[in-house]
Every structure is written in structure tokens, then in C-alpha cells.
Residue, then its C-alpha position, 0 to 999 in steps of 0.5 A: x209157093x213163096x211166101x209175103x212175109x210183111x204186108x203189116x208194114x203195108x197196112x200201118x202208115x198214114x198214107x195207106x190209112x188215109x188212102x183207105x179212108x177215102x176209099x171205104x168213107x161212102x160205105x161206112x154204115x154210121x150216122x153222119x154227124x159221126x163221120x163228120x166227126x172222126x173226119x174233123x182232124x182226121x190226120x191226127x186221128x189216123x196217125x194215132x191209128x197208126x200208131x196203135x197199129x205200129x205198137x199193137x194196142x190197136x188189136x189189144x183195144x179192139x178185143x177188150x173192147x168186145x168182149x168187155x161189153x159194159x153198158x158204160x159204151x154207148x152208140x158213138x164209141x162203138x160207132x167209132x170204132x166201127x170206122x177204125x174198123x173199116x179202114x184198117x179193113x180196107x188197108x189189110x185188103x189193099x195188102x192182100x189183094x195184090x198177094x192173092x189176086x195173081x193165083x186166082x183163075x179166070x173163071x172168077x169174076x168180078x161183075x156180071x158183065x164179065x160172067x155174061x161175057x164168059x157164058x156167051x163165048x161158051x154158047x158159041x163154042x156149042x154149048x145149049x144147057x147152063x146150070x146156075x146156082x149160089x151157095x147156100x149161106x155162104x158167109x156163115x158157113x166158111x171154114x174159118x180154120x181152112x181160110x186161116x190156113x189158106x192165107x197161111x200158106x201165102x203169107x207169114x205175119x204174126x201180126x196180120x194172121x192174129x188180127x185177121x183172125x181175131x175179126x173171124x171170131x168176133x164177126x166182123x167180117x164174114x158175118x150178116x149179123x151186126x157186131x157192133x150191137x150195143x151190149x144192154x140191146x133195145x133198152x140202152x138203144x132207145x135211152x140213148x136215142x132218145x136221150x140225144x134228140x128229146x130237144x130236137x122232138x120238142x123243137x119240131x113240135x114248137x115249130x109245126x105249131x108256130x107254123x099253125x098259126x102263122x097260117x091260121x089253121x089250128x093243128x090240134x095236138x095229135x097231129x103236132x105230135x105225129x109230125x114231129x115224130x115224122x121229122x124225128x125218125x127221119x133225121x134218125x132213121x139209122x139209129x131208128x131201124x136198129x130198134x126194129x124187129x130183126x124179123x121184121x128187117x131181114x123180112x123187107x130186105x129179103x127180095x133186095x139181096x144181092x147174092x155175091x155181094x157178101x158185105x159192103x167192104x172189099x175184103x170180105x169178099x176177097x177172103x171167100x174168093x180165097x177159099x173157093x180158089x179151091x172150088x175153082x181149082x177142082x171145076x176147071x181141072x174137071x174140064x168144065x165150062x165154068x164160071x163163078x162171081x163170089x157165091x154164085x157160078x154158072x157151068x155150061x154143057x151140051x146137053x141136059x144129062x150132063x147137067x146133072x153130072x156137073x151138078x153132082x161135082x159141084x155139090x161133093x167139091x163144095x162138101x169138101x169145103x164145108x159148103x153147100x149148094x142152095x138148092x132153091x136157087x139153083x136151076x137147069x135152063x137152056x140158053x133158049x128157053 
């Protein structure tokens, strides 16, 4: 197998940053007066991002920034970097993308549309039975040592391979935890917050009272201060939601999830697909109906015993990855029923 020895040289100029940007801009999880910022001179601040990347401080920075941790970095610095982060993100995926997307089989899809397609050209073929599943957690249960040796044996960077693996480790890919949490947690978060904005809370209060007696209406002052604190977390709500509970946050999210959808950005999802090109690779050997979107596949088969021997493959193909089935989401359904 041959290898692409340089997509760094890809990923570090400022025409691929700047077209990375605008492809990664609207997913971006900052506040906007951040985003307003960084894209305030953004030629300049890209060069320079191109220039770190070219002379390698840009990983250097990154590092020393993580693992420092010092309470003297507050959120807009790491907010900061979180969009440096996403571009460099988005090129490294525009440099592989291209590498890998040629070895991938058709069994792996992109969209759902393209699954249902797949699954009703298997029914016509006589198919009645349709075993679908997720893999449980498979964002944190990746091997990053296989994944490392996977895109090793396609492409041969000292500069790329350390970087991607340095994100790995410091989960800022493959990681639903958010990496970028202020270091001192609640306490710095809420000084900071509410540092920034107490002029903004009195400004609100001010007006609502100015409006009170423009109408005439007398507002007594608990009222005031509700609407004010209304106003304040909705021109907050980003920084607001960091404060809460992550209990009481996977909690609203839970039935919003999105299985397949594995981060916001592209290359996340390219380095699953990386790893289970293997899965893929041992299904259809096995002659199987089979078709898969990142974390979730689908295997058609004729009647229901079989269902159960495709599952059992399944399941002994992803323990060789390391991976598991989610048995609560996992089901054997007829096409009819």
C-alpha cells in the first residue's frame, strides 16, 4: 500500500486555512463577540497560524497551553484557541480526506438517505429480516494506538502523525467531554461571567425601570431583578450553560442525540471510519447484506435465525477492535412489521 508522505505541506498555507475557516465558522461552539473578533483582520491572524504551523510552535503553544493550566487563562483565550483549533482541524481533514476516502467500501454511508437506499435494494433482493444496531460509546472506546497505526500505514508525517496524536490524548477529538474547560472550574467561570457583564445587569435593570415609568405602571424591585436576570442569561446563554450541572446537561440532551453524528466537525468522524473500514472489511468478506453510517449499521438477511448468527459476527468483529455492541439499541425487525 503506498503511502502520502507530505499532506502537512496541504494543511499549513493560508489559502487552505482560510478555506477551512469558512467551512468550519458556523460550527464553531464560541460566543459571537469571540468569533467577531478572531474574524476582525482574519488574514493576518491566519498567516500567523500559518506560520506556527510552518515553524511548529503552533503544537509547542497548544501543549503548554493544556497542560499548564494556570487560572491566569481566562474564557476568551481559550476560546481562542479552540478556533485555531477547529481550522487546523478542518485542513488536517481536507488533507485526509482524499487519502482515505478511496479505500473505503460502499457499505459505508454518509447520510440516511443513502442507508435507506442500500436497505431497500437488499429487500428487493429477498431479504425480510433487518438487524440494526450502534456501537455502544464509540467515541471513547476507539483505540487510539490501532487508529494511530491505521493512518500510519497510509501516510508518513512527522509532523501530522505527532499532532494528531497529541489532539488524542488531550481529547480534542474523539471526546464528548469539553476540553477546553476552564482549569479553577465553577468559581473561575462565574467570576468571569460575572465580572464581564455586571454593567450589562445594571444597565438592563435601569431600563426596565425607565420603561416602568414611561408607562406608568410601578414595577417593585423583585420583578426588576428577574427581568434583568432574564435578559442577562439570554445574551449569555453560552457561558450560562457551562455553569450547569453536566448531569443535569447530558440529561436534556439525552433524547436530542444523534447516533452517527460523533462531533460537530468533520474529522472526527473520518477517524472512526478509519477504524471501522476494518469492521467493514470483515462484514462484507463474510458475504453479508451490510451497511453502516459511522457508529450505527444495518445487516439484512432472509430469515430470523440467521439474524442471530450475523449478530454474533458482529459482535466477536467489534471485540477485536476493542469495540462493543449497545445492546439497548440494538434490534431484530422485519421489513414488514
Amino acid at each position: 500500500m503506498g503511502y502520502c508522505n507530505f499532506p502537512y505541506n496541504q494543511l499549513r498555507t493560508p489559502v487552505n486555512l482560510m478555506i477551512a475557516w469558512r467551512q468550519a465558522r458556523q460550527e464553531i461552539d464560541v460566543d459571537d463577540e469571540t468569533l467577531f473578533s478572531f474574524e476582525y483582520n482574519l488574514h493576518p491572524k491566519l498567516f500567523d497560524l500559518a506560520v506556527r504551523l510552518n515553524n511548529g510552535s503552533y503544537y509547542s503553544m497548544t501543549k503548554q497551553s493544556h497542560h499548564n493550566g494556570t487560572a491566569t487563562r481566562d474564557a476568551q483565550d481559550i476560546d481562542i484557541q479552540k478556533i485555531e483549533d477547529a481550522i487546523v482541524q478542518q485542513a488536517v481533514f481536507n488533507a485526509l480526506e482524499p487519502i482515505f476516502m478511496q479505500q473505503f467500501l460502499d457499505c459505508s454511508v454518509f447520510n440516511c438517505e443513502m442507508a435507506d437506499g442500500r436497505l431497500r435494494d437488499y429487500r428487493n433482493c429477498g431479504d425480510e429480516y433487518v438487524v440494526e444496531a450502534e456501537i455502544a460509546d464509540c467515541i471513547r472506546s476507539l483505540d487510539h494506538d490501532l487508529l494511530m497505526l491505521l493512518i500510519g500505514e497510509r501516510i508518513e508525517d512527522e509532523r501530522l502523525l505527532p499532532l494528531i496524536w497529541f489532539w488524542l490524548k488531550t481529547d480534542r477529538i474523539l471526546a464528548n467531554d469539553n476540553p477546553y474547560q476552564v482549569p479553577s472550574g465553577y468559581i473561575e467561570m462565574t467570576r468571569n461571567l460575572l465580572g464581564r457583564n455586571v454593567g450589562l445587569f445594571a444597565l438592563a435593570s435601569m431600563a426596565i425601570w425607565v420603561i416602568s415609568k414611561w408607562m406608568r405602571r410601578p414595577i417593585n424591585l423583585k420583578t426588576i431583578l428577574l427581568a434583568a436576570a432574564a435578559m442577562f442569561t439570554a445574551l449569555n446563554y453560552k457561558k450560562v450553560a457551562r455553569l450547569l450541572p453536566r448531569s443535569l446537561i447530558e440529561r436534556f440532551n439525552h433524547n436530542n442525540y444523534q447516533p452517527g453524528a460523533v462531533n460537530c466537525y468533520p474529522l472526527p468522524t473520518l477517524l472512526v471510519n478509519i477504524v471501522l473500514h476494518e469492521f467493514d472489511l470483515a462484514m462484507t468478506e463474510a458475504g453479508l447484506h451490510f451497511v453502516r453510517m459511522v457508529d450505527r449499521f444495518a445487516i439484512t438477511v432472509r430469515d430470523e435465525e440467521s439474524s442471530d448468527e450475523v449478530l454474533g459476527l458482529a459482535e466477536r468483529e467489534l471485540a477485536r477492535l476493542g469495540l462493543r455492541l449497545n445492546l439497548s439499541k440494538t434490534y431484530i425487525t422485519r421489513f414488514d412489521g
